[in-house]
Every structure is written in structure tokens, then in C-alpha cells.
N, C-alpha and C positions, 0 to 999 in steps of 0.2 A: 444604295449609293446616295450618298448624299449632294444637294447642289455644289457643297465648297468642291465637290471630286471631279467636276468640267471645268475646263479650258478655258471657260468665257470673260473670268477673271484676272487671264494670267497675263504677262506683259508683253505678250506678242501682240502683232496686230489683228485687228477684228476682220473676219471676214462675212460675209452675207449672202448667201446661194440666192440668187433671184431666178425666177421660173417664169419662161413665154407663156402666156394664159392667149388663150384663146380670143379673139376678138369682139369686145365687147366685155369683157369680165373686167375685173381691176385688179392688176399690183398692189396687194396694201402695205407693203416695203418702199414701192413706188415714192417718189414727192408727189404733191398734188399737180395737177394741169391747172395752166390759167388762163380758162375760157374766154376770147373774146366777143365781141359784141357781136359780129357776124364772122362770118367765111365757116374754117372749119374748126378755128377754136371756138367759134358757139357752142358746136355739137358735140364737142369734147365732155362737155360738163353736164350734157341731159342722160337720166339713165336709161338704157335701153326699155323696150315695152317689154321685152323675153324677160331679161332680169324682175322687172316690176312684176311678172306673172308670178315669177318661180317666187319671192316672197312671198307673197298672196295667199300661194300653194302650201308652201308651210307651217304658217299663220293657220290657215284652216286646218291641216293635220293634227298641231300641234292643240290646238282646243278640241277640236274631235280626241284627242288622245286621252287630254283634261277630262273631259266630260264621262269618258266611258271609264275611269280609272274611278271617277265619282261616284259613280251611277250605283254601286255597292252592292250588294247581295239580292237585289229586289225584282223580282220577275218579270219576264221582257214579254208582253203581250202579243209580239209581231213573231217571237219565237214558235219553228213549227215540231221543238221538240219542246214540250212542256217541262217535264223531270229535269233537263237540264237546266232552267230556264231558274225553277226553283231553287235549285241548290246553288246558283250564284257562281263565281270564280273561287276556285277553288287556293289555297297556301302552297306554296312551293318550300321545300327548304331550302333554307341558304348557305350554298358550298363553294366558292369560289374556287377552292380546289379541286373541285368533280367528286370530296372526297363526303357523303355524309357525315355530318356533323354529330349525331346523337341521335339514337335511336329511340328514346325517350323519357321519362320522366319517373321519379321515384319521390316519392314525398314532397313533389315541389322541385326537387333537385334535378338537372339531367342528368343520365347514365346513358349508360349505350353506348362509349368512345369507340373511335376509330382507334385499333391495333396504329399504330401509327403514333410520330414525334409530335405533327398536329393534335389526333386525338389527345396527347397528353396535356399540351397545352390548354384546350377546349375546357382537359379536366381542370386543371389546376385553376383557371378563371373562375370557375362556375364552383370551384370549393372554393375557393378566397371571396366571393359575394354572398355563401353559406355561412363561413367562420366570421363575416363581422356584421351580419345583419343582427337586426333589432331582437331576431328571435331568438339568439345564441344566449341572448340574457336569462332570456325565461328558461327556467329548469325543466319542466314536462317538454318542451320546442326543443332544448340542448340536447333531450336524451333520444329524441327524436334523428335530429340532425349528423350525431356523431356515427351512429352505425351504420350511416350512406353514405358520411364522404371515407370514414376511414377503412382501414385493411379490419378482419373480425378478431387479429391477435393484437391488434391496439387499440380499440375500444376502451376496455376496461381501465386501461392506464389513463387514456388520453381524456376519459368522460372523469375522474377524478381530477386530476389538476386543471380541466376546464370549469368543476361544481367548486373548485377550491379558489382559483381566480373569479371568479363570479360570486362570490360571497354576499351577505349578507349587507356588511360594512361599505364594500363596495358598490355594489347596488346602490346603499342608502346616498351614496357620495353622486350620484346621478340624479338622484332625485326620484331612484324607482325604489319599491318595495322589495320583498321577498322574490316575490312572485315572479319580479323583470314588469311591472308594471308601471306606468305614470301615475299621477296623481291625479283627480278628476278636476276635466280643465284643461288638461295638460297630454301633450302625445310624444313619445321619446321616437327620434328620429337616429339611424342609424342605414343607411343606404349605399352600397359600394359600386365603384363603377370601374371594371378595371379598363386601364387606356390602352394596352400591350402587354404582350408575355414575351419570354425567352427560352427557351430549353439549356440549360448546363449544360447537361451530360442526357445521352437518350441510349438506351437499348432495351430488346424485346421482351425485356423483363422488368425494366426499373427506366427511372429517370426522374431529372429535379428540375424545375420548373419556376423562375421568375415570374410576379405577376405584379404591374405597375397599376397601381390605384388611385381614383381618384375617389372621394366619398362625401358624405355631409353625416352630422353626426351632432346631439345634441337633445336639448329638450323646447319644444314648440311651446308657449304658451306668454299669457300675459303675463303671469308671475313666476316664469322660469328664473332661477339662477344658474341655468346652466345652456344661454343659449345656442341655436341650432350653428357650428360653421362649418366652413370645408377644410379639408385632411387632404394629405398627398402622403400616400407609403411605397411600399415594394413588399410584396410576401415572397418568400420561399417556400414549395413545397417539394416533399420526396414523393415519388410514388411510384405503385407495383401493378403491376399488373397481376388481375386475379378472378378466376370465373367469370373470364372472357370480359371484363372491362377494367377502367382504371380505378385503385382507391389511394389515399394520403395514407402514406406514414407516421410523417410529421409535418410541422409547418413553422415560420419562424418570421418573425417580421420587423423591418427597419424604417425609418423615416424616410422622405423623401424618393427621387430627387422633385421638388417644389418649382413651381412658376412663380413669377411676380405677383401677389395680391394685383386689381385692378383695381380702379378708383367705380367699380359700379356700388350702386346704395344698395345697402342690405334691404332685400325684402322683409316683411312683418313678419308677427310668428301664426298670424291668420293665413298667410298667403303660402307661409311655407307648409301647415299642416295640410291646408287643402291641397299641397300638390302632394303630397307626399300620398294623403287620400285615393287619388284622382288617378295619379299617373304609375303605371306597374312595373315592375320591374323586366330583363331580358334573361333569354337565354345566350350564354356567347361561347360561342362556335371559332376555332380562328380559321 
């Protein structure tokens, strides 16, 4: 639901639920008091010493929290179970819906979906950041990639009009080789991020699958003509279910819908390679 779908804009009038706090606490719907110099609007305006604890109290928690969040994988000497001590805090995964997300990992790719509208979702992200990464250019990478995300009777199809859109000509229109390579000097950037999916249509056997993208795309270097910006799309995929997890059918893709550019300065094409370097990519789970 959206904010425009409450009341608090409509042309009745506003109402305010205030709540008796305890004494000593504050209203912050309240107007303020105005303390006077003595009697008992002095004391109106001093805060209590209880209150001034219980900050104090939190403040301390809150960097104790900091601190052991820091503290990282590195062995706690005052521990009197060693073994643990060494192996650090361990990863959780991340399921907001109770429901695992991925079982794990195939070429880089996740597998493993949840039977489930979710899991298909999960899939459909995690194929739409496969189909328009940097490695989908390179041929030995593509041939790689297609018999993960798709079903094993659309390979064949779907690995020909992908070596056929990926041509040669093409490629050369990027700035890359045969190969899917840059030019030395130079690092072709292609990175997707999807922001949201949607399910169409979902049953235990199929379903089709929205995924809203946002991405950067291009070539880093000083003497790019082709350089690095950001893309806003939406993919479509179908998909089946098959040997117990999700694969694509097909996939289809439209522009938008786009935000406003912002007035921020384009970083250089130093600062965009090194991040591109630097920082990895996710797995996304919804």
C-alpha cells in the first residue's frame, strides 16, 4: 500500500491520538513548557537524572554493539572454547520470509529455488543479472551461462540467437573483440542490479516473472568512445520448473520505467574501473 492509500491527506479533519506517559517522560506531540526562573516551571525544563541514565545506557550498548560487529573473524583470547573462537561468526542466510532462498551455487549462478512464487522470483533476478553481465559477451562465458539459467530443450535454440546477437560486428560496435574482450587499457563494464520483481502468472509448474533493473553499462578507460552510463530496463522471463528447481524458457526485455537523471558529476573512468574491480557482485533472494 501505498502512502497516497491513508487518510491523512484527505479533507477531513486531522486528528492526533496523544498518550499519558508516565511522569517524567515527554509528549513529543506535546508544545514545549516554558520554564520559568524559579517555583515549578524551573523544573519543568531540567531532564530527569532516570532519563539522563537510560541514554547513557544505550549509548554504551549501542558502541558495545559497533564494536563486536567490528571485531571480525579474529580470535577472542578471553574465550574458553578455543575452536569457536577461531572460526569467527558464522553467515546466516537471508530470508525474510522464513523461506530459504537458494540452496546454492552453479557456475557462479544460484540454483537451489524454493518450489514456491518467491523462489521464482529469486530465479528470475539472479537469470536477468546472468543474461546482461559482461560475460554474456564473451563466447566460451555464454556457453557456459546458458545451460544454467535455461530449461535443457532450449539451450540449443536460445545459445544460437544469443552467438548470433553477439556477433562479431557487434562486439566490434562496443569496443570489444571477438573474444567479448576490451582493448588493453580499457575494461568493458556491464553490471545489473535488479531493484524489484513481479510474478504475472505463477503455478507449480510454470510462471513469468518481471524483473526491474537498474544497471551501468559501457567501456571504462581514457580513450573510450563508448563510455561507462546507467540503464533503467524491465526483463521478462518464463519459467518451468524442472529437476527439482527453476529454469528460463525465454526472456524479453523493455526500457524503462526511468527516474530523473540527478545533477550528481560523473565519476572518471579510473574510479569507475576500480569499483567495478573492487566491489562484487550479489546474490538476490526476494
Amino acid at each position: 500500500m501505498s502512502l497516497g492509500d491513508d487518510d491523512y491527506g484527505s479533507g477531513g479533519g486531522h486528528h492526533v491520538t496523544r498518550t499519558r506517559l508516565p511522569e517524567g517522560e515527554v509528549d513529543p506531540y506535546a508544545p514545549p513548557r516554558r520554564g520559568g526562573r524559579g517555583g515549578r516551571g524551573g523544573r519543568a525544563g531540567r531532564p530527569s537524572h532516570r532519563n539522563l541514565m537510560s541514554v547513557v545506557a544505550v549509548v554504551v550498548l549501542l558502541l558495545a554493539a559497533i564494536a563486536f560487529a567490528n571485531r571480525g573473524g579474529g580470535s577472542d583470547s578471553g574465550s574458553t572454547d578455543g575452536d569457536a573462537a577461531k572460526a569467527g561468526p558464522r553467515g546466516e542466510a537471508t530470508a525474510p520470509s522464513g523461506v530459504k532462498p537458494v540452496d546454492g551455487k552453479t557456475g557462479g549462478i544460484a540454483s537451489g529455488f524454493a518450489h514456491s512464487e518467491q523462489g521464482a522470483q529469486s530465479a528470475a533476478a539472479n537469470f536477468a543479472v546472468a543474461l546482461v553481465s559482461a560475460d554474456i559477451l564473451k563466447p566460451e562465458k555464454r556457453h557456459q551461462i546458458v545451460p544454467q539459467v535455461f530449461v535443457s530443450d532450449k539451450v540449443a535454440e536460445l545459445q544460437s540467437k544469443l552467438d548470433g546477437a553477439y556477433s562479431k560486428d557487434f562486439l566490434a560496435k562496443l569496443g570489444l573483440n571477438e573474444k567479448g574482450e576490451a582493448a588493453k587499457g580499457l575494461t568493458y563494464v556491464s553490471r545489473t542490479a535488479p531493484v524489484g520483481t513481479k510474478a504475472t502468472s505463477y503455478s507449480d509448474a510454470s510462471a513469468s516473472v518481471e524483473v526491474w533493473c537498474t544497471g551501468v553499462f559501457g567501456t571504462a578507460g581514457a580513450s573510450s568512445t563508448n563510455p561507462v552510463a546507467n540503464d533503467w530496463f524491465t526483463m521478462t522471463l518464463t519459467l518451468r520448473w524442472v529437476d527439482n528447481d527453476w529454469k528460463a524458457e525465454s526472456f524479453s526485455q523493455k526500457d524503462g520505467p526511468a527516474p530523473v537523471n540527478s545533477d550528481r558529476t560523473a565519476s572518471s573512468a579510473d574510479e569507475i574501473t576500480k569499483a567495478v574491480e573492487q566491489y562484487g557482485g550479489f546474490t538476490y533472494a526476494r
